[in-house]
N, C-alpha and C positions, 0 to 999 in steps of 0.2 A: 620466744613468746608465742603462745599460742591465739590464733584468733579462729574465727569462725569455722567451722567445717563446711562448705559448699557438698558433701559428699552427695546424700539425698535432698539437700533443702535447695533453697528456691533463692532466684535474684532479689525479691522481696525483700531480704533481710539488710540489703542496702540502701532499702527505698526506706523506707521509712518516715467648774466655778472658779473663783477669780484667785490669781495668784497672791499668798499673804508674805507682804513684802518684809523681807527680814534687813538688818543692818550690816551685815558681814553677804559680800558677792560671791556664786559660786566659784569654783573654780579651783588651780592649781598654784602651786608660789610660784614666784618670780622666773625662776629658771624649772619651772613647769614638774620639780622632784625635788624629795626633800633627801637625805641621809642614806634609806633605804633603797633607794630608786624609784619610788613608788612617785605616783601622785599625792598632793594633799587631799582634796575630796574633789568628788565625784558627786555632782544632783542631777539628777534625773526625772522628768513627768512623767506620771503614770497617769493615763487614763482612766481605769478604775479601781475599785479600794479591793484587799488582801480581803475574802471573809474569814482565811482562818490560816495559821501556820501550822495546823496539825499537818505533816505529810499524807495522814490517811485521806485528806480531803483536799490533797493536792489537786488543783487547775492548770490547764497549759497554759496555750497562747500567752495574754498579758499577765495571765497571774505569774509565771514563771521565775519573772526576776524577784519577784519579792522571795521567792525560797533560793534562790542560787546565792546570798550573800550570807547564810546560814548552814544551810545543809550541800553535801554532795549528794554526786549522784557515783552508781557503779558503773558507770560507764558515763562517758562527756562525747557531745556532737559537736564536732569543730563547725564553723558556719558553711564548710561546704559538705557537710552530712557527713563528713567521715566520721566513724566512731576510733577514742581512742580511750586508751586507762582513764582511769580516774580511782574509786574504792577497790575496783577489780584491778589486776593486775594484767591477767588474763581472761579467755572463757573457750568453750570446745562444746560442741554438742555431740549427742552420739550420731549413731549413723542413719536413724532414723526421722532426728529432730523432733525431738520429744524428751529427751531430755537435758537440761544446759545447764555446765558444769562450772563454775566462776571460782577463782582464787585472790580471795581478802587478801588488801596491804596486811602485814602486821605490825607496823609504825606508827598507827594514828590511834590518837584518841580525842572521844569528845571534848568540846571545852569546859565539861563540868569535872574531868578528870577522868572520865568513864571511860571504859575499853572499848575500840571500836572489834569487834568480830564478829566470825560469823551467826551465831545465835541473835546478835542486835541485829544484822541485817535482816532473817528470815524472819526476826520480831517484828518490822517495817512492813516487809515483804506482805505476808499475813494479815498486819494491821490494814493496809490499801487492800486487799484482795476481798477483805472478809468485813468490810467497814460503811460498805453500800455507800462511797464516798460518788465525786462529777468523776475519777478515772480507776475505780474499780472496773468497769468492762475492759480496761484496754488488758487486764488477767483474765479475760472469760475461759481460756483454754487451761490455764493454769490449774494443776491439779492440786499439789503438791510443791511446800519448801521444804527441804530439809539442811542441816549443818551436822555432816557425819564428824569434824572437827573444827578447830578453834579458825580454820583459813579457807575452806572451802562452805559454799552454798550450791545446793543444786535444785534446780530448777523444775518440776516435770510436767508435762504437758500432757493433755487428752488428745490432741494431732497437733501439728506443727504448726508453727505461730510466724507466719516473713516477719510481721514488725513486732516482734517481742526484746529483740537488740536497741530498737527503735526507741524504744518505750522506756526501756530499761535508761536510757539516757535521757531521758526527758522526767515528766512528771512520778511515775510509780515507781523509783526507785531514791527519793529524797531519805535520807537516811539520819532520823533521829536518836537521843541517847535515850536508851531504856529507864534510866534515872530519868530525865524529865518527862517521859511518858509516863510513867506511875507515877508522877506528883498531879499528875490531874490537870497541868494545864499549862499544856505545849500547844495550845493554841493560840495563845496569847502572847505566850514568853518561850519560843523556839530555841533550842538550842541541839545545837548538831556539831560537826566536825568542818564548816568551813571556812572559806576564804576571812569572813567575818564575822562578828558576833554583834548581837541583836541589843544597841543600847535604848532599854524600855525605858528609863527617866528621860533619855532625848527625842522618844517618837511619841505622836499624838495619835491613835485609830483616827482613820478619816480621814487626817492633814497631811501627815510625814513620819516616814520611818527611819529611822538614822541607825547603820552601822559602823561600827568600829574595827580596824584590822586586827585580826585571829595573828598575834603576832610570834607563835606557835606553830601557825600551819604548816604542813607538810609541804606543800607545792608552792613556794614563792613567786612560779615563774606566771601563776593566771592572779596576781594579787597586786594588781594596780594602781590602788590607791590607800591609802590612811584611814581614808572614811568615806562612805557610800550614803546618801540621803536621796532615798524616793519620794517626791511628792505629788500628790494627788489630787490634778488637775483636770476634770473631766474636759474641763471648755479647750479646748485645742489654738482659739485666738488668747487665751488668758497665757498659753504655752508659749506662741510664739510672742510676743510680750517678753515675759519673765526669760527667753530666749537674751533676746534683743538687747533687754537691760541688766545682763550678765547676772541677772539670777537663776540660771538654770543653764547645764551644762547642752543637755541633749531633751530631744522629747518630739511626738509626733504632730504635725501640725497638717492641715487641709491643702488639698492639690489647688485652690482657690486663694492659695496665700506664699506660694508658690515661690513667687516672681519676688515678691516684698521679701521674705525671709532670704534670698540669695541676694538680692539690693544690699542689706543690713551685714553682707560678708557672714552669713553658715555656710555650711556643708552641705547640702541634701545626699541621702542615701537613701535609692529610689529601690523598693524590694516589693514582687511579683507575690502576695501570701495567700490570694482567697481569687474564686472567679464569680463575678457576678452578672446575672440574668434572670431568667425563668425557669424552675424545676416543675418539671409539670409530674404532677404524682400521682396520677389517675390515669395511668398508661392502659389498661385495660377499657376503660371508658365505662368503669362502674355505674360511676354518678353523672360524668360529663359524657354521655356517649362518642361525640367526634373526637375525643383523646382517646379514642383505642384504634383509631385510624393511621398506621403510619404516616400517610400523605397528609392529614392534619397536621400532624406533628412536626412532620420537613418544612409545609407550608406555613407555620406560626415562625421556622428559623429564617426562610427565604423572606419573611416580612419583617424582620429586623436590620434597622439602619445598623449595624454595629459601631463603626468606623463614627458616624453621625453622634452617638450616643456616649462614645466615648469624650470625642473632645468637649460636648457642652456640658457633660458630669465629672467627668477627672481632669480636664483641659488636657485632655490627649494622653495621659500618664497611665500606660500599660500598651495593653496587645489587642488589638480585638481579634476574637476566637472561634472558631465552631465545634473544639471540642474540648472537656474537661480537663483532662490529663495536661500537667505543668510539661513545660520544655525542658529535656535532660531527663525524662523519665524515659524508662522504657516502654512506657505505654504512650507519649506521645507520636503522632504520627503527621510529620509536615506537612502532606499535601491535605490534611484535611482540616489544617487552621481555618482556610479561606471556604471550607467546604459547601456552605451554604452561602452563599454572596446575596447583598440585599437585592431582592430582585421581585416588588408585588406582582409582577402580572404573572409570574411563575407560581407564585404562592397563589393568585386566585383562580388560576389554572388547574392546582390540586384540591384546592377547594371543592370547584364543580365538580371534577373528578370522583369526589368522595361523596357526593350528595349535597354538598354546604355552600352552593356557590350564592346562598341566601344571606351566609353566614351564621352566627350564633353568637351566645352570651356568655361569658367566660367571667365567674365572679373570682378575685383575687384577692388576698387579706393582704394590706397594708400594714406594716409596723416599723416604722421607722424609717420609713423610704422616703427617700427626696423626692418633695413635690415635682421637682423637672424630671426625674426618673419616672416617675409616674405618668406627666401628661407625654412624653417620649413614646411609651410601649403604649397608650389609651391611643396615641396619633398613627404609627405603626400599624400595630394589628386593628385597630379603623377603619384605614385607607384598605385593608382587603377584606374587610366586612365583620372582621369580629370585634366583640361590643365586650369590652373591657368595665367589668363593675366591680368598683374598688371596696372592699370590707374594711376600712379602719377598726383596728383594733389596738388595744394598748401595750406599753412597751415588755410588758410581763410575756405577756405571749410570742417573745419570739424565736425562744425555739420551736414552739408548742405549733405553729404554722405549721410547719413542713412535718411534724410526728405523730398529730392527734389520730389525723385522716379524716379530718374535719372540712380538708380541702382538694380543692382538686391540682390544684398549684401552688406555690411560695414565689416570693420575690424575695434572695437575701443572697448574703457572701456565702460562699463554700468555700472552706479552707482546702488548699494544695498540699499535696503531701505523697507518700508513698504509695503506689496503687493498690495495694492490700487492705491499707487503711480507709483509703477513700472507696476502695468497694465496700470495703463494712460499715461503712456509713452511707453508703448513698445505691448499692446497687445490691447489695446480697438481699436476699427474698423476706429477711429477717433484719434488714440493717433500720434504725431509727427513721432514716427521711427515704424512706421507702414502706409507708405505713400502708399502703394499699396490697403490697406482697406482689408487684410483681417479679414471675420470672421467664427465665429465657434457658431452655437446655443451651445455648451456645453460652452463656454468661455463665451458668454453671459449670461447664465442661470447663471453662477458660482459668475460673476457680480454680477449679479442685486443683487443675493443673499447677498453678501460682504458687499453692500450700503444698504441694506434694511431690512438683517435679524439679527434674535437675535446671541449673543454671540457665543453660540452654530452653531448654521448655518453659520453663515461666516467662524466659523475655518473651519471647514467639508469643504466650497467652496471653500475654499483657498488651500486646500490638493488636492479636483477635479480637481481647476484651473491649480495645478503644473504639475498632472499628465497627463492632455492632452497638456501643452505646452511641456513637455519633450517624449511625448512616440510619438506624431507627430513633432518633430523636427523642431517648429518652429526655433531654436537657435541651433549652435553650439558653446557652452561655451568648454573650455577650463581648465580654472581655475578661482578660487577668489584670484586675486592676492594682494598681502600684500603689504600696503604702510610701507615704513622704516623711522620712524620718530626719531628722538634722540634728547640726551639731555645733558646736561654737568653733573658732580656732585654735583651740586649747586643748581638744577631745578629737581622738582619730575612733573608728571603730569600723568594727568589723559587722556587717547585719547577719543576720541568721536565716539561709535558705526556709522557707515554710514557715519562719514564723513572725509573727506581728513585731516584735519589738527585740534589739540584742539580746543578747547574753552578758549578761554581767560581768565573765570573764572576758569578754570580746571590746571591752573601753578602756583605752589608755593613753595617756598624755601624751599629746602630738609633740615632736620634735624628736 
């Protein structure tokens, strides 16, 4: 079996409301599997509602599980990032990485009876690329699909892409039947090649989606249950609840309910997925002048309690940080978790330094921030003279904080992920939450290197890359704080490095 070529490519490509109380209790039979091996069902909380099952308008994060009970993907991310089969069998790129070569099962077909090969995939492929969907960018480099026959897809790229394996296992590669994409409405009524099939008489939009086992499917060994039912519960105490009173198998609840939910005998599974702090985005100091000051910018880190801020917002549940990059990347670098230690007289130290020792007014848009997170960083950066004004804005705008450049900073999570990804989000001169364009020849050198060099050279870049975002203070991180996922003692699971909520293949009857 062929996997990746390392030849010219890069380590990158590794990185990568209230419960409605029903009459029947989630959960498994008696002896936790029925005939099959499987579970009976499986319920789960979702936090927010599906807006659409078309794949072209595929979502990660929490949207994810609602399409993994339907569709595959061509490649599957086991929860510790490995990639392994799934629609591919294989894949090889050439020697440049530019172009990626994949070989379709030829066993499976949709549940509408439809053939799955290669031409449906590139139809998929295409559909995401060319659909202006929320993960058509993560193909921006994407040239070209083509299907020279009935089992191969290839791939081609305008330069080499680290997380395009990434990707491909995630959101932009859900794979639909060409028959229910030309009926007009696979948005609604999804139908693909997976573990399960989409029962529309038993799902509500808005309430609950119930699946039925694809009892057909090719891969029995990720098909756990009988029947899959999401439901969508945005209140997180409505969750723990419906937990509690054995209506709900699994589901996310608050680090403030913590203690109750393992009182009541769950599970908790504590998983590291987003860092949160201060992105300050006017690193040139456009608009705010003293953010184009590095020593501003150390001195707004050394004035954060981090440690402080964690226990009385997460009750201690994560890392506090000083630098972006997750643990086990190659771009983390140990000694400079603790790199900036809360320490204001240091901070008002640099202040003066820089001209500010008067201080200044730093307005910050609010959305969605916890009031104690808010008077936390107003008390903070206070005590060394800066005067935190908070812009309340509403919950619509909250990507739009950190992309418009309407601001000179955001307060929000940033998702963890592979360092490739997260520079093209957060630090390339073009990436969305870096709307002010700054750059750095060391951050682009570090770049080009990630996409272009061998093995060896990307890790080395990736370490560069962290050490100039954290010693110039592009970010003031905070902590990596810890999502609190649980589960009943019926349900074992596996969580999913980087991301918000399991895998749907990763839930299976304890015992």
């Amino acid at each position: 079996m062929k996997f990746p070529s390392r030849k010219a490519f890069t380590a990158g490509v590794a990185l990568t409301a209230v419960l409605a109380v029903t009459s029947c209790a989630a959960g498994s039979t008696d002896d936790g599997e029925d005939a099959t091996g499987r579970g009976d069902t499986l319920t789960v909380a979702t936090v927010l509602e599906v807006e659409s099952f078309d794949p072209a308008q595929a979502k990660g994060a929490h949207h994810r599980q609602f399409y993994q009970p339907v569709y595959d993907t061509l490649i599957r991310q086991e929860p510790d990032l490995r990639l392994v089969p799934m629609l591919a069998t294989d894949w090889e790129y050439n020697d440049d990485a530019t172009e990626l070569t994949l070989t379709i099962r030829d066993d499976v077909e949709f549940t509408d009876g439809t053939a799955l090969d290669a031409e449906a995939v590139k139809l998929n492929l295409e559909r995401l690329k060319d659909g202006n969907g929320p993960s058509a960018s993560l193909f921006s480099l994407v040239s070209g699909v083509s299907a020279p026959d009935e089992t191969t897809v290839v791939i081609s790229l305008d330069a080499p892409d680290p997380s395009l394996l990434d990707n491909l296992a995630v959101q932009t590669s859900f794979i639909a039947s060409p028959t229910a994409i030309e009926a007009g409405n696979i948005d609604t009524q999804p139908v693909g090649s997976g573990p399960y099939v989409m029962d529309v008489a038993a799902s509500v939009p808005g309430s609950q989606y119930t699946f039925a086992a694809n009892e057909d499917y090719w891969d029995p060994s990720i098909q756990h249950y009988d029947e899959v039912i999401l439901r969508v519960i945005p209140d997180r105490t409505a969750t723990l609840n419906g937990l509690l009173t054995g209506q709900l198998n699994a589901g996310l609840i608050t680090p403030k309910t913590r203690d109750e939910a393992v009182a009541g005998g769950l599970d908790e599974h504590l998983n590291e997925v987003n860092f949160s702090g201060i992105t300050l985005l006017d690193r040139d100091g456009t608009v705010l002048e003293p953010l184009g000051d590095k020593d501003v910018r150390q001195a707004i880190n050394y004035a954060i309690d981090r440690s402080e801020i964690l226990a009385q917002i997460e009750q201690g549940l994560g890392t506090a940080t000083s630098q972006i990059f997750p643990e086990g990347s190659p771009a983390f670098i140990e000694e400079n978790e603790d790199l900036y230690p809360y320490d204001p007289e240091k901070a008002k130290e640099l202040l003066a330094g820089a001209g500010y020792a008067d201080g200044f007014d730093m307005e910050i848009p609010a959305v969605n921030v916890d009031p104690a997170f808010q008077a936390a960083i107003s008390q903070n950066l206070g005590d060394v003279g800066i005067n935190v004004v908070w812009n309340e804005r509403p919950a619509s705008e909250g990507v739009s904080v950190a992309t418009s450049g309407d601001f000179v900073a955001a307060v929000k999570p940033n998702g963890l992920g592979n360092t490739w990804w997260m520079a093209q989000q957060m630090l390339a001169p073009d990436a969305s939450n870096n709307p002010f364009g700054t750059s750095d020849p060391r951050i682009d050198a570090a770049l080009e290197t990630i996409q272009f060099g061998s093995a060896e050279e990307s890790a080395q870049a990736q370490r560069d890359l962290s050490a100039v975002v954290t010693e110039d203070a592009w970010f003031v991180p905070f902590y990596r704080s810890a999502l609190v996922f649980v589960t009943d003692e019926e349900t074992e699971v596996d969580v999913q490095t980087y991301q918000a909520v399991p895998s749907i293949y990763s839930y299976r009857p304890a015992g």
